[in-house]
C-alpha positions as CSV (number, residue, x, y, z in Angstrom):
1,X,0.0,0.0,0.0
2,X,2.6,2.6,0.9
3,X,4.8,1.8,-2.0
4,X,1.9,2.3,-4.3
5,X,1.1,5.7,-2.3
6,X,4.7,6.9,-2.9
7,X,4.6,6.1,-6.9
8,X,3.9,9.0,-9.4
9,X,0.7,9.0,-10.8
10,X,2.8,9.5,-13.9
11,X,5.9,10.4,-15.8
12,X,6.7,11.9,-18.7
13,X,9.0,9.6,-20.1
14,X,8.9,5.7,-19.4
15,X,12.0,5.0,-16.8
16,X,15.1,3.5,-18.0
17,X,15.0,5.0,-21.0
18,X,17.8,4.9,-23.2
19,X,17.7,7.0,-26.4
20,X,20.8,7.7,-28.2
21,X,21.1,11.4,-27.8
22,X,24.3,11.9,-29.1
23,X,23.3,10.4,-32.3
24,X,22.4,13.7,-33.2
25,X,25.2,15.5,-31.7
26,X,26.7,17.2,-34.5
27,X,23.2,18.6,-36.2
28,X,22.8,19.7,-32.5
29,X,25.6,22.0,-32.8
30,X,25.0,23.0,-36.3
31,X,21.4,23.8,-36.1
32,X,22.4,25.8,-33.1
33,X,24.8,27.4,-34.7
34,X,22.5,28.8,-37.7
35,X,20.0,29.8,-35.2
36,X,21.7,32.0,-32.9
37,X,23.3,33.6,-36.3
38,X,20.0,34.0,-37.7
39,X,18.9,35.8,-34.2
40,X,22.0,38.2,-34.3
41,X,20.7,39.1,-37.8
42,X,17.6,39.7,-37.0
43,X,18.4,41.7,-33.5
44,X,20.1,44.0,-36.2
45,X,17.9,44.1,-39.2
46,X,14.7,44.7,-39.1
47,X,16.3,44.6,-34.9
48,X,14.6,44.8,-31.7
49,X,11.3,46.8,-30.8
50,X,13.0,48.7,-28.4
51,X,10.4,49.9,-25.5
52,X,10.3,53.1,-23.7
53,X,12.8,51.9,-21.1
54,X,15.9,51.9,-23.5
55,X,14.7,54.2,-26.4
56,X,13.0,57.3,-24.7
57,X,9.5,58.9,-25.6
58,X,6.3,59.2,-23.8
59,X,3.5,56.7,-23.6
60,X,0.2,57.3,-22.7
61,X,-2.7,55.0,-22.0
62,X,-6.1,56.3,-22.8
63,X,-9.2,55.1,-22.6
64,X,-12.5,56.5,-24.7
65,X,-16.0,56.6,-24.2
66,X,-16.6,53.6,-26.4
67,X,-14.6,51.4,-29.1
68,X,-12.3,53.5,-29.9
69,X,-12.0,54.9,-33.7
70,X,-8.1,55.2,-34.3
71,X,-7.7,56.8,-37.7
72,X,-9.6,59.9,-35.6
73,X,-7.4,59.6,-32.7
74,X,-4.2,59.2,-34.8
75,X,-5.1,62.6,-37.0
76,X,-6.0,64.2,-34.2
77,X,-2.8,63.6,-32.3
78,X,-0.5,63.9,-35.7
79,X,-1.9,67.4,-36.3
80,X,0.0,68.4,-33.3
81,X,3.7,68.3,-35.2
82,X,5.2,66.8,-32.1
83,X,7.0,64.2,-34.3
84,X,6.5,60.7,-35.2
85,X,3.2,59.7,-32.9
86,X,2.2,56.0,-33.0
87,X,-1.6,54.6,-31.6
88,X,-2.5,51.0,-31.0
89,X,-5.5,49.2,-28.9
90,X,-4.5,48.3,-25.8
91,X,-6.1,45.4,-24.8
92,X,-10.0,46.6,-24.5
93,X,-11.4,47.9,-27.7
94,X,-11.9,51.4,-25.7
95,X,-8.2,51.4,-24.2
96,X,-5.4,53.0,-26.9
97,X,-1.8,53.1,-26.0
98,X,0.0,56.6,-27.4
99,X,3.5,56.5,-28.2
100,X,5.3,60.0,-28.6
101,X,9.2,60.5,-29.4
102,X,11.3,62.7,-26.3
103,X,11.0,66.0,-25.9
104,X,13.9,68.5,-25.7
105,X,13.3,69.1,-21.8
106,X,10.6,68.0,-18.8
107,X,8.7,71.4,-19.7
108,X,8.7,70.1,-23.4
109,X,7.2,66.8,-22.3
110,X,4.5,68.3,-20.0
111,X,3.6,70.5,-22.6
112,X,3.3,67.6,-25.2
113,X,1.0,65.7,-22.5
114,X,-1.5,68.4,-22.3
115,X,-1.9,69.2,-25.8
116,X,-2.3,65.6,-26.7
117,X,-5.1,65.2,-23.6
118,X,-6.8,68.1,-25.1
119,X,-6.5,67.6,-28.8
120,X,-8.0,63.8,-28.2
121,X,-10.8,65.4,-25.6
122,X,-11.9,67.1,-28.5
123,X,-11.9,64.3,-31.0
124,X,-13.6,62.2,-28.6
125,X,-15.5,63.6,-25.7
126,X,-15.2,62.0,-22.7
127,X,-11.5,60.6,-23.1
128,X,-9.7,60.0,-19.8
129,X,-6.1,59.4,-19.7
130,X,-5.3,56.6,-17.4
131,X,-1.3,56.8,-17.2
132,X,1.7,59.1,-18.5
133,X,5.0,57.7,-18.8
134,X,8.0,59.8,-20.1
135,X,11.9,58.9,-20.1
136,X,14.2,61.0,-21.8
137,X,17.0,60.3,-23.8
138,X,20.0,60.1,-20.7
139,X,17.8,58.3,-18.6
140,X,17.1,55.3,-21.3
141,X,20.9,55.2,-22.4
142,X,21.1,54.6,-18.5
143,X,18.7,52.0,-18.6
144,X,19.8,50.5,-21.5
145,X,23.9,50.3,-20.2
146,X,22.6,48.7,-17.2
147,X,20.8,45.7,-18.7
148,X,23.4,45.2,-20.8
149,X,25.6,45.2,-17.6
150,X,23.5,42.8,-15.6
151,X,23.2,40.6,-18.4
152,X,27.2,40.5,-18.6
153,X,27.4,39.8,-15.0
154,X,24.8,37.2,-15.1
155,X,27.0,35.3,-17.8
156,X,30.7,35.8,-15.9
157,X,28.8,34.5,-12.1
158,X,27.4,31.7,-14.0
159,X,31.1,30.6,-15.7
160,X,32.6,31.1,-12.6
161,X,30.3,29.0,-11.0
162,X,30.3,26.0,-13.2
163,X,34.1,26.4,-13.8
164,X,34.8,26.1,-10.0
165,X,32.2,23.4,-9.1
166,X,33.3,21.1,-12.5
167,X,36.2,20.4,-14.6
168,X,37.0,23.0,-17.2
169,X,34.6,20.9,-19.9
170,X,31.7,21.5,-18.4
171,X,32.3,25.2,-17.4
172,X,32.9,25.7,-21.7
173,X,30.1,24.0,-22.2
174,X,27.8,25.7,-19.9
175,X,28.6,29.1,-21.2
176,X,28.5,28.4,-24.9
177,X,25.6,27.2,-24.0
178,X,23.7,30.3,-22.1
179,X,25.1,32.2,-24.7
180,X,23.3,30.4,-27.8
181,X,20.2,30.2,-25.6
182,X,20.1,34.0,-25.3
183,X,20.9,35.1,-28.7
184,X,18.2,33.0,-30.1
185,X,15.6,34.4,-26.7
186,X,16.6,38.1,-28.3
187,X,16.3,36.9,-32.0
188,X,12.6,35.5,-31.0
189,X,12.3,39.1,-29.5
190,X,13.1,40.6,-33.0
191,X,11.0,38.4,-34.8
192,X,8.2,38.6,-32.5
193,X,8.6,42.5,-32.3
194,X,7.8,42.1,-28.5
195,X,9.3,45.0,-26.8
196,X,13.2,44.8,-25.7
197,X,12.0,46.5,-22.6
198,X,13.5,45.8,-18.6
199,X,10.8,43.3,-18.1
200,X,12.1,41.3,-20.7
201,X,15.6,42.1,-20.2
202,X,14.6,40.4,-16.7
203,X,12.5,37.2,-18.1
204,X,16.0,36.6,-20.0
205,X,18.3,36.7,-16.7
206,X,15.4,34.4,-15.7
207,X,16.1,31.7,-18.9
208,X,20.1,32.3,-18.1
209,X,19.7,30.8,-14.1
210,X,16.8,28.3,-15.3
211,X,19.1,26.9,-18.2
212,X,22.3,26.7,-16.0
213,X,20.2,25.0,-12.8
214,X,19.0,22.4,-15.5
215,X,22.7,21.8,-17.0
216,X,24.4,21.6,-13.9
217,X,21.7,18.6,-13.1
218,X,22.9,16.8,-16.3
219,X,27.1,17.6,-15.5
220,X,26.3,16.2,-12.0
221,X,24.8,12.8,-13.0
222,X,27.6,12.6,-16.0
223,X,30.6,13.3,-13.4
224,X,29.3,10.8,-10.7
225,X,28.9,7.9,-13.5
226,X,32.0,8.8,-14.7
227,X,33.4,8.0,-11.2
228,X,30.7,4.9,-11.2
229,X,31.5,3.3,-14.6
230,X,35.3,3.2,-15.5
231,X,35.2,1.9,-18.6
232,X,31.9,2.3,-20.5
233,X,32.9,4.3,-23.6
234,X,31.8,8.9,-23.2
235,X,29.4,8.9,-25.5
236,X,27.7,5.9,-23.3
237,X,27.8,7.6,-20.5
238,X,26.6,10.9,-21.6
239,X,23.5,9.5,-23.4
240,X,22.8,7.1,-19.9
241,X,23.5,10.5,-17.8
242,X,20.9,12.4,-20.1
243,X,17.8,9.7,-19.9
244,X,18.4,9.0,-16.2
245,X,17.9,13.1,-15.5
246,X,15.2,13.2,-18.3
247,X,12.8,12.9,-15.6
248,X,12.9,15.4,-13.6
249,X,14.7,18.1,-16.4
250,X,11.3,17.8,-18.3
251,X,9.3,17.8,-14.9
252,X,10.8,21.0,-13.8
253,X,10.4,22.6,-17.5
254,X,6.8,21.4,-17.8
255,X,6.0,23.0,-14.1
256,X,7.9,26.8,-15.1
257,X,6.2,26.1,-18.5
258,X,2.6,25.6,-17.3
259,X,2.7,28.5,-14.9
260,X,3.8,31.1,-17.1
261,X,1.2,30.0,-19.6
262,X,-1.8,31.4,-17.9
263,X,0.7,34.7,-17.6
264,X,1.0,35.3,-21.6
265,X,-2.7,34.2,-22.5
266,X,-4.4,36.7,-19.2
267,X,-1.2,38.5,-18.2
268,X,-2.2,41.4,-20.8
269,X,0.3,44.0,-22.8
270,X,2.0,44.4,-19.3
271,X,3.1,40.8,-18.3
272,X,2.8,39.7,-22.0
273,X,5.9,40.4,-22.9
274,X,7.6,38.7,-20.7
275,X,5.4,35.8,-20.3
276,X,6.2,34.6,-24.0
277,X,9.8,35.4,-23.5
278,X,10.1,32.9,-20.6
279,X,7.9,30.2,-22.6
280,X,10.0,30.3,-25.5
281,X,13.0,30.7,-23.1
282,X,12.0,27.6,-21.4
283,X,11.8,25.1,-24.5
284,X,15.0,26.7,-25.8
285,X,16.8,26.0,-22.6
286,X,15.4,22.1,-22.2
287,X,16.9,21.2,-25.5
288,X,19.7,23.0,-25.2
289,X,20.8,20.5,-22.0
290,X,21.0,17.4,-24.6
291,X,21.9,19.0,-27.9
292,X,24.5,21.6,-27.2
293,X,25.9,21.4,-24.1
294,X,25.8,17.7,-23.6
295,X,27.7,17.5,-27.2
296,X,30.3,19.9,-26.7
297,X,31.4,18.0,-23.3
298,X,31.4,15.1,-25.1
299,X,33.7,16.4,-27.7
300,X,36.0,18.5,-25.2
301,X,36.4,16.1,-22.6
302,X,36.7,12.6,-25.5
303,X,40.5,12.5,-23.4
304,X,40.6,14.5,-20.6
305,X,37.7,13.0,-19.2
306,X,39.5,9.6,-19.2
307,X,42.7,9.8,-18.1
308,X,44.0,6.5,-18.0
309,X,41.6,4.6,-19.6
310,X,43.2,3.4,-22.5
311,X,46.0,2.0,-20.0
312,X,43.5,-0.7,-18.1
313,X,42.8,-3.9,-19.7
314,X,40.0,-5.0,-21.8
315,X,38.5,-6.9,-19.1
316,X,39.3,-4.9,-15.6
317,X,36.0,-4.4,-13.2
318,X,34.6,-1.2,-13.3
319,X,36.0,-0.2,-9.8
């Protein structure tokens, strides 16, 4: 009774799998490859919808009596010469989101504010604005320096981390393989024209200790079989080290998954964003365990990893 009480209900994969990962090594690191290219394309050209955190402006969140009627709005707000003004519905049908470009000074941008209030007021009695945000150009080049900074941080702690816990393969590994994950997290940004905003900036430091907590699972199993099984050949033991972690690396993703789903589908414009950033983040970093970082360990570590091995005979017990 208590042994059937302390089975799972279920798995996600049958135990004692054994499905030959590194089969597939090399088109692992290939496809990779092209992919995280591709991203750092695309982060260039057509690049990354940059929100008001790192490019400046001032955004405004309306909301009109009924549905609103944006070709009105949008004249209305363009006849006001204060550059380059973009509209879009904001979730509700009767909620618009303004997007203005900085203004020389804080006078500038209160003055801005109030003109656009009155010119829509008049275009459509009974507008209300429900929030003003403005950041000016220093502010956002601020902003901007300090995501890249944290991001940069987050890579070195994560290195060191790996590099001082593990042997020197798996520290290389590890941070190849962050650093494919997030060029292809931005490139899905780019081609998603999600905002690069700090939210998002934040859901990808989030991928970055998700996708090192789930490789340093798989380098612990690999190291302790490689103290438990002398002689069975590396690429062995890193495909039996993958399927006996499978488990749980695809529990833990499909938990993070599942919870940040109801997030992007409810979450609205807000938590949107970052929502779908951590979803895609999420798949990205799963495979990325087996068919990058798994591979390159296997490829960097083919003789350091087994020193000596070549000198026992044929036949000698395991240990």
């Amino acid at each position: 009774m208590f042994r059937l009480l302390s089975r799972p209900l279920f798995r996600l994969v049958p135990d004692n799998t054994k499905i030959p990962f590194m089969k597939g090594a090399v088109i692992g690191l290939i496809v990779s490859a092209l992919l995280s290219t591709a991203s750092v394309i695309l982060a260039f050209y057509p690049g990354l919808e940059r929100g008001i955190d790192f490019k400046g402006g001032i955004v405004m969140e309306v909301r009109t009596p009924g549905p609103a009627n944006l070709a009105q709005l949008r004249a209305a707000a363009s006849a006001l010469n204060l550059g380059d003004v973009g509209l879009q519905e904001f979730g509700a049908p009767d909620q618009v989101l303004i997007r203005l470009p900085v203004q020389s000074d804080e006078a500038g941008t209160q003055t801005a504010v109030n003109r656009v209030r009155a010119a829509l007021e008049q275009a459509a009695p009974g507008t209300r604005v429900l929030r003003v945000e403005a950041v000016g150009n220093r502010v956002s080049g601020e902003l901007f320096r300090g995501g890249m900074i944290a991001l940069g941080i987050s890579f070195l702690a994560m290195l060191l981390y790996i590099w001082f816990r593990f042997e020197w393969q798996f520290g290389v590994a590890a941070i190849v393989t962050l650093f494919l994950d997030a060029t292809k997290t931005v490139g899905f940004l780019a081609l998603t024209q999600i905002e690069f905003n700090l939210q998002t900036v934040a859901a990808i430091l989030t991928i970055i200790g998700f996708s090192a907590n789930d490789k340093v699972v798989v380098f612990d199993r690999m190291r302790e079989n490689l103290r438990k099984y002398k002689q069975m050949p590396l690429r062995d033991l890193v495909d039996l080290s993958i399927n006996e972690t499978l488990n749980r690396s695809l529990g833990t993703s499909a938990t993070l998954f599942l919870s940040a789903v109801p997030l992007a589908l409810f979450g609205g414009d807000t938590l949107g964003g970052f929502a779908w950033t951590m979803l895609f983040g999420i798949v990205i970093s799963a495979s990325s365990s087996v068919f990058i970082a798994a591979p390159i360990v296997l490829f960097t570590g083919a003789k350091a990893l087994r020193k000596g091995e070549a000198a026992q005979p044929a036949g000698a017990p395991a240990g």
